[in-house]
DOLUMKE-616928 format. One record per residue (C-alpha): z, y, x; residue in three letters; residue number from 1; chain. Coordinates in steps of 0.25 Angstrom, whole numbers, plus 5000, padded with zeros to 4 digits. Example, Ala and Ser with C-alpha at 12.3 -4.5 7.8 and 13.67 -1.06 7.14 Angstrom:
<nodes>
NODE   up north east   r   k c
NODE 5031  4982 5049 ALA   1 A
NODE 5029  4996 5055 SER   2 A
</nodes>
This chain:
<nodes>
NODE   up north east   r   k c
NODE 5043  4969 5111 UNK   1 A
NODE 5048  4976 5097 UNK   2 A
NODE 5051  4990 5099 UNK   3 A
NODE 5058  4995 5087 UNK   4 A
NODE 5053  5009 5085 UNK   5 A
NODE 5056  5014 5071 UNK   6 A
NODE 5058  5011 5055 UNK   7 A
NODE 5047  5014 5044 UNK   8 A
NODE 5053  5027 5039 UNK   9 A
NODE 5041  5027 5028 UNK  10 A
NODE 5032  5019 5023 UNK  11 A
NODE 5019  5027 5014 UNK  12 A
NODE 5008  5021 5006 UNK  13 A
NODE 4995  5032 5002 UNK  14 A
NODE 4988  5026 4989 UNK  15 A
NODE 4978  5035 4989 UNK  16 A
NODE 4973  5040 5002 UNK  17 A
NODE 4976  5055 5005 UNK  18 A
NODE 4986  5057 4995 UNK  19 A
NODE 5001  5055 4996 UNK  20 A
NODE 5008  5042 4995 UNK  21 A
NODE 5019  5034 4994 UNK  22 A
NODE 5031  5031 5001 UNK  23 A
NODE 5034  5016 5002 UNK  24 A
NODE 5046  5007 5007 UNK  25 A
NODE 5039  4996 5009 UNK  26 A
NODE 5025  4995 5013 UNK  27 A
NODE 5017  4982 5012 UNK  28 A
NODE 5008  4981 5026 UNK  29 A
NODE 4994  4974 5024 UNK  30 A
NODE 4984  4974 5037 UNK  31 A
NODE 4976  4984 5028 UNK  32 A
NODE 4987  4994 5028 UNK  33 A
NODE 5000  4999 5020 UNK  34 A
NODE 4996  4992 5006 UNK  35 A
NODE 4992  5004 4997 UNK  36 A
NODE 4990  5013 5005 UNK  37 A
NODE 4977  5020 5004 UNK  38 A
NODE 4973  5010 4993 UNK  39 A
NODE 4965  5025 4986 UNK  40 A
NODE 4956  5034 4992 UNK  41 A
NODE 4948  5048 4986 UNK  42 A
NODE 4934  5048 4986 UNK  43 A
NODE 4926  5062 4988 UNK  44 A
NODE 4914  5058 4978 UNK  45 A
NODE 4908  5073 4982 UNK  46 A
NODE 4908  5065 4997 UNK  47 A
NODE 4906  5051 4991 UNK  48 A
NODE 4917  5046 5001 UNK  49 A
NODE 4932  5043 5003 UNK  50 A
NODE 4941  5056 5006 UNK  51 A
NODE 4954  5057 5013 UNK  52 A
NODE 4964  5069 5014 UNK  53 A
NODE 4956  5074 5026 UNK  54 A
NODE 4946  5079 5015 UNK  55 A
NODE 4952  5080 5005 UNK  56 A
NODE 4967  5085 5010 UNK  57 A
NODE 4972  5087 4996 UNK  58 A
NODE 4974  5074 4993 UNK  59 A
NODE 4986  5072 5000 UNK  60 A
NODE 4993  5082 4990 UNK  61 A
NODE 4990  5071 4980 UNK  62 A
NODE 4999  5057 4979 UNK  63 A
NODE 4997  5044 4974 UNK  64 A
NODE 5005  5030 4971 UNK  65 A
NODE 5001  5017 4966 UNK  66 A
NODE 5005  5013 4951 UNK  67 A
NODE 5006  5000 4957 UNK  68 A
NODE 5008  4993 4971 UNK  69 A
NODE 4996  4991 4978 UNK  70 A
NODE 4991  4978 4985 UNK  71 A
NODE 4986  4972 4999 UNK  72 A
NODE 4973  4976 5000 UNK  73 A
NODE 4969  4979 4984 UNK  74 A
NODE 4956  4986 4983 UNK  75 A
NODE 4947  4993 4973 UNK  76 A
NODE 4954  4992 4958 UNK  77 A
NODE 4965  4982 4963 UNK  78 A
NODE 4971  4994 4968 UNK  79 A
NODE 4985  4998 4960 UNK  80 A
NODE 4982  5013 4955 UNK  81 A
NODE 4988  5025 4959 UNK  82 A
NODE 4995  5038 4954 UNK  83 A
NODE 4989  5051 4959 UNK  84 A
NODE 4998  5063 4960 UNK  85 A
NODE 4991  5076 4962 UNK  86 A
NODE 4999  5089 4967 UNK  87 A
NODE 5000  5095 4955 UNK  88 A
NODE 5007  5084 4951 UNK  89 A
NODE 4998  5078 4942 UNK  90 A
NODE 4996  5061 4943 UNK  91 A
NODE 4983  5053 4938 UNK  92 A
NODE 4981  5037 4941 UNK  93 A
NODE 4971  5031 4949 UNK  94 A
NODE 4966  5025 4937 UNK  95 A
NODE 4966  5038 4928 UNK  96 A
NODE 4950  5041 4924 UNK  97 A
NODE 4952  5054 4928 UNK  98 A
NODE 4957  5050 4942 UNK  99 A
NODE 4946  5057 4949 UNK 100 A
NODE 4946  5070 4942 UNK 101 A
NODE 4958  5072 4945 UNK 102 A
NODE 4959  5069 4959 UNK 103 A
NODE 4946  5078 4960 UNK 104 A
NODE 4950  5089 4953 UNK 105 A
NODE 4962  5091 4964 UNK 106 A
NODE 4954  5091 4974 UNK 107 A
NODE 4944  5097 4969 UNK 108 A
NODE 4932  5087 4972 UNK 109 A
NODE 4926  5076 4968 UNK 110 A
NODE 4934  5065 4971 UNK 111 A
NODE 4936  5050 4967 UNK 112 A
NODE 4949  5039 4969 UNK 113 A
NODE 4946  5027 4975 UNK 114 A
NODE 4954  5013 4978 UNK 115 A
NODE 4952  5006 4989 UNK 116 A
NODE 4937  5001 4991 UNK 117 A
NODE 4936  4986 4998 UNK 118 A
NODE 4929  4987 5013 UNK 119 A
NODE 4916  4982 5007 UNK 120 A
NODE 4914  4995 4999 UNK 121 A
NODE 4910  5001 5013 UNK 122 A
NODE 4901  5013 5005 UNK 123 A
NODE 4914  5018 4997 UNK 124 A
NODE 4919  5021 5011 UNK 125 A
NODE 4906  5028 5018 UNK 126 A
NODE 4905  5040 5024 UNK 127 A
NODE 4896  5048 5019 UNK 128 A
NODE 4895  5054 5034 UNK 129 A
NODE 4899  5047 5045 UNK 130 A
NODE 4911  5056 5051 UNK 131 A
NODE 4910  5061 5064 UNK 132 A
NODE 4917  5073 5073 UNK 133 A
NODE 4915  5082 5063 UNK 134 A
NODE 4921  5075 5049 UNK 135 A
NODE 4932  5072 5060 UNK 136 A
NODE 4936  5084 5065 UNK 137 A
NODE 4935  5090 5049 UNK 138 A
NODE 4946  5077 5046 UNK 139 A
NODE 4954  5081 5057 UNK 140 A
NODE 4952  5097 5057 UNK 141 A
NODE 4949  5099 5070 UNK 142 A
NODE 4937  5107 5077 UNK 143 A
NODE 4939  5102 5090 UNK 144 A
NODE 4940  5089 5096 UNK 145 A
NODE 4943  5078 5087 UNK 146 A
NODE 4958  5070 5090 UNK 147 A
NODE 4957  5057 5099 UNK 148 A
NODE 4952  5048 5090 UNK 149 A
NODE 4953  5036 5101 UNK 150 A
NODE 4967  5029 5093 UNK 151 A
NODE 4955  5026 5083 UNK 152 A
NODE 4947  5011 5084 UNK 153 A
NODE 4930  5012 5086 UNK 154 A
NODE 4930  5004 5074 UNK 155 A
NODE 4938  5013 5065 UNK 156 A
NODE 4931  5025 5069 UNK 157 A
NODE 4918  5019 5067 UNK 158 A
NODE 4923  5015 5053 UNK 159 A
NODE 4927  5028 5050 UNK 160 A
NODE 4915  5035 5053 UNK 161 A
NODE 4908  5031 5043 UNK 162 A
NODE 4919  5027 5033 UNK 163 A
NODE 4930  5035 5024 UNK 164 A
NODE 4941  5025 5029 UNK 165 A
NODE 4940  5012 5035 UNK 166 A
NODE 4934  5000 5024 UNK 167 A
NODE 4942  4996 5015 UNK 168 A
NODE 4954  5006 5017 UNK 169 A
NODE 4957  5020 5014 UNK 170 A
NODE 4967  5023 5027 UNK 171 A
NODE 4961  5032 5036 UNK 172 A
NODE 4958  5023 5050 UNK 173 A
NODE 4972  5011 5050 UNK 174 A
NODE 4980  5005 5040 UNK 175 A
NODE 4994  5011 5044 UNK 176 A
NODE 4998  5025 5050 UNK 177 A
NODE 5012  5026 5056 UNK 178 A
NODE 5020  5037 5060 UNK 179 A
NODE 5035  5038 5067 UNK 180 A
NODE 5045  5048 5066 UNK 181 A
NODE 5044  5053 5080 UNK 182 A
NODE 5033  5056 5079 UNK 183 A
NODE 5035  5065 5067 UNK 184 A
NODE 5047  5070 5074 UNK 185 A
NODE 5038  5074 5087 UNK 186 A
NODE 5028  5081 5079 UNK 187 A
NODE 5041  5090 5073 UNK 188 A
NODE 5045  5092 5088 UNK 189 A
NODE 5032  5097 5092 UNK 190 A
NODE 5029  5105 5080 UNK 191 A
NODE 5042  5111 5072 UNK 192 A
NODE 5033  5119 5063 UNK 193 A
NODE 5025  5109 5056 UNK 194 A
NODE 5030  5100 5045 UNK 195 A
NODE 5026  5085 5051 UNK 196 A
NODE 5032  5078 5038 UNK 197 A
NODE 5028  5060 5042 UNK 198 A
NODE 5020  5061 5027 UNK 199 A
NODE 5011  5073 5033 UNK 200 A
NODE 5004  5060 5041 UNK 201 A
NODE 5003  5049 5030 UNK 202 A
NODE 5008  5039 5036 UNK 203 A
NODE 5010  5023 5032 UNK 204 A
NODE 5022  5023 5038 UNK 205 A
NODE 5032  5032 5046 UNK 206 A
NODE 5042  5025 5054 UNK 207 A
NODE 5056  5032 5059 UNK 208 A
NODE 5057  5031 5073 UNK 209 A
NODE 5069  5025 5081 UNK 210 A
NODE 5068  5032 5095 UNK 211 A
NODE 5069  5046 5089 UNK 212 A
NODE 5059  5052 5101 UNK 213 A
NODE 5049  5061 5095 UNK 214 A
NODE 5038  5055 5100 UNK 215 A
NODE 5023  5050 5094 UNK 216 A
NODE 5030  5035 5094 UNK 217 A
NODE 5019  5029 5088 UNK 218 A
NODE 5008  5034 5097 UNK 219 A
NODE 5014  5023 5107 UNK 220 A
NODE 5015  5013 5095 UNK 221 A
NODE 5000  5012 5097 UNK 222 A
NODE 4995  4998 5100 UNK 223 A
NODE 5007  4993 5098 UNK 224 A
NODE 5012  4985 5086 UNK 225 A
NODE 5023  4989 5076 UNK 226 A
NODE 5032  4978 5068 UNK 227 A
NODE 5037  4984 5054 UNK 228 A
NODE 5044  4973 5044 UNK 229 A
NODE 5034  4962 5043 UNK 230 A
NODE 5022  4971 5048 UNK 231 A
NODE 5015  4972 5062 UNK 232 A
NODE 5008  4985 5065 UNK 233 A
NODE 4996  4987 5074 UNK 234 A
NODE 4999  5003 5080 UNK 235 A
NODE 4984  5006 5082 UNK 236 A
NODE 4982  5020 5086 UNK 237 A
NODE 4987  5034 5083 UNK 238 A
NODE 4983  5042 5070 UNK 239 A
NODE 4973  5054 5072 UNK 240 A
NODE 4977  5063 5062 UNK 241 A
NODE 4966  5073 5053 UNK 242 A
NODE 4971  5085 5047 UNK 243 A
NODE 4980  5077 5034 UNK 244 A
NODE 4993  5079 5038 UNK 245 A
NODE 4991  5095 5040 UNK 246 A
NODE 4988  5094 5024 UNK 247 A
NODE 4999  5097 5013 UNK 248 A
NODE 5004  5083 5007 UNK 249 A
NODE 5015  5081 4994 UNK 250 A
NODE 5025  5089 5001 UNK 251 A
NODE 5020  5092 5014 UNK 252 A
NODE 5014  5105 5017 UNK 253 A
NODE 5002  5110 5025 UNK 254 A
NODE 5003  5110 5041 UNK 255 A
NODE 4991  5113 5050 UNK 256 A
NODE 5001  5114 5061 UNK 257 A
NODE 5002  5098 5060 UNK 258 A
NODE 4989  5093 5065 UNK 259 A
NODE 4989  5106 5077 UNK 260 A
NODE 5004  5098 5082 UNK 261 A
NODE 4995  5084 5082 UNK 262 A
NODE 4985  5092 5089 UNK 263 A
NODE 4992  5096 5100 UNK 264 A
NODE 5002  5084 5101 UNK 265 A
NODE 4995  5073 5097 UNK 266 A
NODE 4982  5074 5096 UNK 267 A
NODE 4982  5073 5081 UNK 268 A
NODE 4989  5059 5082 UNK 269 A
NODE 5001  5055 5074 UNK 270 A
NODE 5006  5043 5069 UNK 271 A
NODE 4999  5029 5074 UNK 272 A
NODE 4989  5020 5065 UNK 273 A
NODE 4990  5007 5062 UNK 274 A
NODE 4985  4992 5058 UNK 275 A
NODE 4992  4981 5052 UNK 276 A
NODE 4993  4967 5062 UNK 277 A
NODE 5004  4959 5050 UNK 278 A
NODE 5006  4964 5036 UNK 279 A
NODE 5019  4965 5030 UNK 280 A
NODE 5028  4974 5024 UNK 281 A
NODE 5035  4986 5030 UNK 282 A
NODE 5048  4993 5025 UNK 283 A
NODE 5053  5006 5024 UNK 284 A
NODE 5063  5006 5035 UNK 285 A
NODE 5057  4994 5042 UNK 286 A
NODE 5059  4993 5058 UNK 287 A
NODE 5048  4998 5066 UNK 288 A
NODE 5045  4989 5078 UNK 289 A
NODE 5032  4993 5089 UNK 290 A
NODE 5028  4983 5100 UNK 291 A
NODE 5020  4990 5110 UNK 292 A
NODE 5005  4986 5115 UNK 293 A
NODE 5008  4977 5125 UNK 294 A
NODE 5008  4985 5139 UNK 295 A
NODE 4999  4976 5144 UNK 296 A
NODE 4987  4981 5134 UNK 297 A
NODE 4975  4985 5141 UNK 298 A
NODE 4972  4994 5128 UNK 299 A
NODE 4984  5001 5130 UNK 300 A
NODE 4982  5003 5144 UNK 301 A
NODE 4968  5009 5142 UNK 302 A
NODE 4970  5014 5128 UNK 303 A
NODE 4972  5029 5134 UNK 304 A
NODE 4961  5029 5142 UNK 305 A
NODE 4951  5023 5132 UNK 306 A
NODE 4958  5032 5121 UNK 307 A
NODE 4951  5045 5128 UNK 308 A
NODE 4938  5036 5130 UNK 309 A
NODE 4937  5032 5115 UNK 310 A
NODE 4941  5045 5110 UNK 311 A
NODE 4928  5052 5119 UNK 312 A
NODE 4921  5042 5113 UNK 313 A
NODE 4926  5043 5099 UNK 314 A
NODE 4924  5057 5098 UNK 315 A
NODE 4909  5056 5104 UNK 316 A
NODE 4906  5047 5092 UNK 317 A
NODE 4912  5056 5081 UNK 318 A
NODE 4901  5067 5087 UNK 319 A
NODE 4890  5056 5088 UNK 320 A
NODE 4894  5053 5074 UNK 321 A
NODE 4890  5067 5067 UNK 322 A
NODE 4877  5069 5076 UNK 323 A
NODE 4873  5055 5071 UNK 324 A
NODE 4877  5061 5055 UNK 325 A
NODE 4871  5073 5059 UNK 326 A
NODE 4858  5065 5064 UNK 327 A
</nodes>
């Protein structure tokens, strides 16, 4: 049964990946994703690999917007070009020749910009290392244990060891990543000091919730589906979050005491990712509607036993991983 449990309050796009977006009011909904969103990427060519803010945190002080409306699944030069806005406030194209230049001589390292490389180009996304505990815990800033890691598939983990992103995309693990108002809200109840503003946590879409509870709501949407205008919505697990939304962003300031509140109430969760099951169209102000997993599922049954089984097991294979690099 249909349980209405909210409205998209927002709907954001990220043309290129670790810089601001845009804000949309209607999102088209492909099983790859938001279209256009993460269609471009920076690559470190001191590194030879694809970076992300979690290397190089400045880029979120940067923006981008498309000069043209992007398309299901474009690829390499079929890909509309963008416009780069630095914090100075300076702009160049993604076509400009001095594109790289420029975007390197603001960070201050040798950088290139990249459109979105097909799934077949597997070297473009190599590792150059496989990461490991350690390249972890520098992402996520921690020097003890690592967060639970268990909301995250075998397969995906595996994938992510040895590449940037997943093939053929430039998200970080899952197509979508969706937060509610609640629990922005519960965060500002636990916390009254720290600025938890929904962009800090870059999400695809924020939905306004309708039982006003502050509460994590869609920490129970997990295994559940959710229905949005013509869309159905795999809720896969909860988002372990590194060290981006502590960073300064276009008008947001730097807050360290953001992640030490996920620490202590969350365990560095917030905000739930998510696959697509039927592409569509989503609305700004569009009904939010969850069906549960059904109370008869043996995965939900066992899933919080077997969460602190994979998590051990997760977290044994992230130390295996750096003696095997070391090796």
């Amino acid at each position: 049964m249909k349980h209405q449990v909210g409205t998209v309050k927002a709907l954001w796009r990220y043309p290129v990946k670790s810089m601001d977006g845009e804000q949309l009011n209607i999102a088209k909904i492909e099983k790859s994703g938001l279209v256009g969103d993460r269609y471009w990427a920076i690559r470190d060519e001191e590194k030879d690999e694809l970076s992300s803010v979690r290397k190089l945190p400045a880029l979120l002080q940067c923006s981008a917007k498309y000069l043209s409306e992007p398309q299901v699944d474009q690829v390499g030069s079929d890909i509309p070009q963008v416009t780069i806005t630095l914090p100075d406030g300076s702009r160049f194209n993604s076509n400009d020749e001095d594109k790289n230049s420029r975007i390197s001589d603001y960070l201050k390292k040798d950088v290139s910009l990249w459109p979105l490389q097909p799934r077949s180009n597997w070297q473009f996304y190599r590792l150059k290392t496989m990461n490991g505990e350690a390249a972890l815990k520098k992402q996520f800033n921690v020097t003890h244990a690592l967060p639970d890691m268990s909301s995250i598939s075998w397969s995906k983990l595996l994938e992510l060891s040895i590449f940037s992103t997943p093939l053929g995309h430039y998200y970080d693990i899952y197509p979508l990543h969706i937060i509610s108002s609640n629990s922005i809200e519960k965060l500002k109840s636990l916390d009254d000091q720290s600025d938890f503003d929904c962009k800090r946590f870059r999400a695809n879409m924020y939905i306004e919730s309708m039982d006003k509870n502050a509460h994590f709501d869609e920490f129970d949407w997990v295994g559940g589906l959710l229905y949005i205008g013509d869309t159905i919505i795999k809720c896969e697990s909860k988002t372990v979050r590194c060290s981006m939304p502590a960073q300064p962003q276009p008008g947001i300031n730097k807050d360290t005491h953001i992640l030490r509140t996920l620490e202590r109430q969350t365990e560095r969760h917030l905000g739930i990712n998510a696959t697509i099951i039927k592409a569509g169209t989503i609305n700004d102000g569009d009904p939010v509607y969850w069906v549960p997993e059904s109370k008869y599922s043996m995965s939900k049954f066992f899933r919080p036993i077997s969460n602190k089984i994979r998590n051990a097991l997760i977290q044994a294979m992230l130390k295996a991983t750096d003696k095997l690099g070391k090796g």
